[in-house]
C-alpha positions in Angstrom: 110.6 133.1 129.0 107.9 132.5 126.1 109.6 129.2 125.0 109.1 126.5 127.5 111.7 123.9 128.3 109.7 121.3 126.2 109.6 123.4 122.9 113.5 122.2 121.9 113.0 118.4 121.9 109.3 118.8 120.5 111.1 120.6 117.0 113.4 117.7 117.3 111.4 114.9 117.4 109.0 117.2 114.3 112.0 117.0 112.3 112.8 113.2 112.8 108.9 112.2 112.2 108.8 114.3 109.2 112.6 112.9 108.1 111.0 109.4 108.5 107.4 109.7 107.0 109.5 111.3 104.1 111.4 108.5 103.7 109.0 106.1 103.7 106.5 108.2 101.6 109.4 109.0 99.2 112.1 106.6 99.2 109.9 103.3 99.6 106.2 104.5 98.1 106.9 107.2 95.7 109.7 105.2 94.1 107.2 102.6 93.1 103.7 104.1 92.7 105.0 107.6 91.3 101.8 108.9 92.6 102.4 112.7 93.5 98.7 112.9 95.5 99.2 110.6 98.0 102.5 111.7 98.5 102.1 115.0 99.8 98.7 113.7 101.5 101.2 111.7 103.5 103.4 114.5 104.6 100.5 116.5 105.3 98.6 113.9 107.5 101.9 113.2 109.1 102.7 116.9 110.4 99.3 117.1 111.1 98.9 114.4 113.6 101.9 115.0 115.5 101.0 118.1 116.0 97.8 117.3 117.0 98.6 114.5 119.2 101.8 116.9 120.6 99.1 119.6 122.3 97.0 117.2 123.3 99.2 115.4 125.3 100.6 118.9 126.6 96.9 119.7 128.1 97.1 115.9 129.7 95.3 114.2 127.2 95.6 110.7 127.6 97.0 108.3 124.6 93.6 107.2 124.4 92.6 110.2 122.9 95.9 109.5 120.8 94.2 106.1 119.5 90.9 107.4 119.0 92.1 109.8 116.6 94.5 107.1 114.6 90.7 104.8 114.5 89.2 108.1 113.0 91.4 109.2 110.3 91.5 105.5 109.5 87.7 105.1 109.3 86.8 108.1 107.5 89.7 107.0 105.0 88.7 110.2 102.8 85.3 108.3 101.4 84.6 110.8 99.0 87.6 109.3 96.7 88.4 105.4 97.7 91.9 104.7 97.9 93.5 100.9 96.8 94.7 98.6 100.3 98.4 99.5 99.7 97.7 103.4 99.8 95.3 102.6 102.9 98.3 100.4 104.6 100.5 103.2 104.3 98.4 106.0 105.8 97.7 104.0 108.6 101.8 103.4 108.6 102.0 106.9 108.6 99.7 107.8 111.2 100.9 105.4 113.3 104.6 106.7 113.2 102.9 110.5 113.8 101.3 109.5 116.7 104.2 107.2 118.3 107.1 110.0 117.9 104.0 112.8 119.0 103.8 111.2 122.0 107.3 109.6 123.2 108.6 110.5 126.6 111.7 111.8 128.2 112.6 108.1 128.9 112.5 106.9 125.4 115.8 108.1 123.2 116.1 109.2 120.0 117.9 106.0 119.5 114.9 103.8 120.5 113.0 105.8 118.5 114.5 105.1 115.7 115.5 101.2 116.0 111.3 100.7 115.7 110.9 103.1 113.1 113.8 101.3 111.0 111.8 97.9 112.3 108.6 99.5 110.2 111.0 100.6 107.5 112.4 97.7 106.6 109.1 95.4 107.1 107.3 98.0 104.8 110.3 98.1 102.2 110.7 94.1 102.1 107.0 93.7 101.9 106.7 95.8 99.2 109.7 94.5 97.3 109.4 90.7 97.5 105.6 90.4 98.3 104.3 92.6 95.9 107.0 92.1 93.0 104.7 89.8 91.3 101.0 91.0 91.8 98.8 91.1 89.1 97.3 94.1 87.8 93.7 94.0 85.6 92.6 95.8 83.3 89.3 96.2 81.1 89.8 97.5 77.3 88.0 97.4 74.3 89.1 95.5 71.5 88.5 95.0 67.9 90.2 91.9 66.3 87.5 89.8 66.2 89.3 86.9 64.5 91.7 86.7 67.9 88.9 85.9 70.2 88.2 82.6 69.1 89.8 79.9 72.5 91.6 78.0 69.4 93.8 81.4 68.6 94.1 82.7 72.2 98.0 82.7 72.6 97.9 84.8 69.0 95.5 87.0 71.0 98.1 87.4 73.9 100.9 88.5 71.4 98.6 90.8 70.1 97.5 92.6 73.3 101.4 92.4 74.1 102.2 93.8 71.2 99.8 96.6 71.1 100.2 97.5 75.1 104.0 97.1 75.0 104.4 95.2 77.8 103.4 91.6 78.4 100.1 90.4 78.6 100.1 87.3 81.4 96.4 86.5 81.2 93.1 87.4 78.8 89.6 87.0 79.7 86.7 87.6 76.6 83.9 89.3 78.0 80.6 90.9 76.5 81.2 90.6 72.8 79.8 93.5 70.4 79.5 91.5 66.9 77.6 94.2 64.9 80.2 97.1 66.2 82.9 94.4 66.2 83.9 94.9 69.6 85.0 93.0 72.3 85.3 93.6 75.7 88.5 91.8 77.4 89.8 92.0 80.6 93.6 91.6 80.6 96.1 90.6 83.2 99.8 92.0 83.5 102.4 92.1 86.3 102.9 95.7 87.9 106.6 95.3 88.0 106.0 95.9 84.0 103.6 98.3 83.0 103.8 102.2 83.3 103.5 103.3 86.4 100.1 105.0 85.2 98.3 101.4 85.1 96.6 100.6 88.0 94.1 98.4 88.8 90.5 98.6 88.1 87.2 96.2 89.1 85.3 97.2 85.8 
């Protein structure tokens, strides 16, 4: 008598949000970025918000409320530390999923449930796989072959930085240019889909 008739198909649909926020944060995001943090932010925000949303709704809160909590978390995008537009796109991926599955009905199934998560699966999955294969990732370093700067030697100075980086260099850009320490600023330019998955991309 302490477990009300909704308290079965709420654990169900906890499971299948959590089953498909940790296949998207695991399968599709982790695979690529191999960044641990965000990954078990995601999970955590997830479980979260559907719990949230979940005894709301019980108490007849209105999926306004619903979507005023998704504009929140989205705004307040944890400004202490800010996060790159792909990590942002996927938390609000994430929260989006949380609240949907939080707050489906007894007239939605499990099966149409899932068809429009697989939708956002596959969108997110193709998007990241074929958009992003080829972006270009920047970087600033310091550098101290002063002979390679010169414009006249600048394909040397790519098979240098290649060389040196171990993966290849696409693009080079001289900036400031230290010639009593013999140092030069450069801001290089290399496809994700080949560096270590501990280069990311910087604005310096």
């Amino acid at each position: 008598m302490f477990i009300s008739e909704e308290f079965w198909p709420t654990v169900i649909r906890f499971f299948y949000n959590f089953g498909i926020v940790f296949f998207i944060a695991r399968i599709v995001y982790y695979r690529v970025s191999h960044r641990a943090d965000y990954f078990f932010t995601y999970l955590l925000v997830s479980s979260i918000v559907f719990i949230i949303c979940n005894l709301l709704d019980a108490v007849s809160f209105q999926i306004g409320f619903a979507l005023g909590l998704f504009a929140i978390f989205g705004i307040i995008r944890y400004r202490t530390t800010p996060i790159p537009i792909r990590e942002m796109t996927y938390l609000f991926i994430i929260i989006g999923i949380s609240v949907k599955n939080a707050l489906i009905t007894a007239e939605v199934s499990l099966f149409q449930a899932l068809f429009a998560d697989s939708i956002i699966i596959l969108i997110t999955w193709a998007a990241q796989g074929f958009l992003l294969r080829n972006k270009l990732i920047r970087k600033t370093i310091a550098y101290n072959n002063m002979d390679l700067i010169k414009p006249e030697r600048y394909d040397e100075l790519l098979q240098d930085l290649s060389g040196e980086s171990g993966f290849p260099i696409e693009k080079a850009e001289i900036g400031r240019v230290d010639y009593i320490k013999r140092q030069a600023r450069i801001r290089i330019y290399f496809y994700e889909r080949n560096a270590p998955h501990n280069y990311s991309d910087d604005d310096d």
